[in-house]
C-alpha positions, 0 to 999 in steps of 0.5 A: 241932523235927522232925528232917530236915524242915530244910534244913542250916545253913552257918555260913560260907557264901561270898558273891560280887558281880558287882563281885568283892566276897567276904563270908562269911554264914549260909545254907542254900546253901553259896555265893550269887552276887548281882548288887549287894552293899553294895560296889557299890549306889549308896545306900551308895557315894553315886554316881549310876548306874542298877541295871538289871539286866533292861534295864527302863531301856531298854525304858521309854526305847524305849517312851516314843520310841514313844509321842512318835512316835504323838502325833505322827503323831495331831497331824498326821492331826488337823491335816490333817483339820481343814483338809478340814474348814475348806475344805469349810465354805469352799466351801460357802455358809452357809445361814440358819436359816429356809432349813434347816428348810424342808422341800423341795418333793416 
């Protein structure tokens, strides 16, 4: 090995949780902060809770609001057009085949 291209080994170095759980570990820093730890992940304790550190839960829950109030303001424009349309078709009267490729007099 190249000597002091290598960043210094710490055998014993201090791991803290946010739950308040401590551990000791190699690593090149001498203390390490963690957001989740073996003590506190929902796979090793079996409970059912949500990891969401950056809001990523709540910001896909405020976007899928958005998206369901957007089909529905599309349903009812879609809707409301479509009745124009129905009573525009109503007020007109039909008109044979023959009578709309006739050509009109000049």
């Amino acid at each position: 090995m190249k000597k002091d291209i290598h960043p210094k080994y710490h055998p014993n170095a201090k791991v803290t949780c946010a739950c308040g759980a401590q551990f000791t570990t190699g690593s090149t820093k001498p203390e390490i902060q963690v957001d989740i730890c073996c003590a506190c992940h929902p796979f090793f304790t079996g409970e059912m809770k949500f990891v969401d550190t950056l809001g990523r839960v709540d910001r896909f829950l405020t976007q899928r609001q958005k998206a369901q109030k957007s089909i529905f303001v599309k349903k009812k424009v879609r809707r409301q057009q479509k009745r124009k349309t129905e009573e525009k078709v109503g007020d007109e009267k039909s008109k044979t085949l023959k009578e709309m490729l006739k050509k009109p007099a000049r």
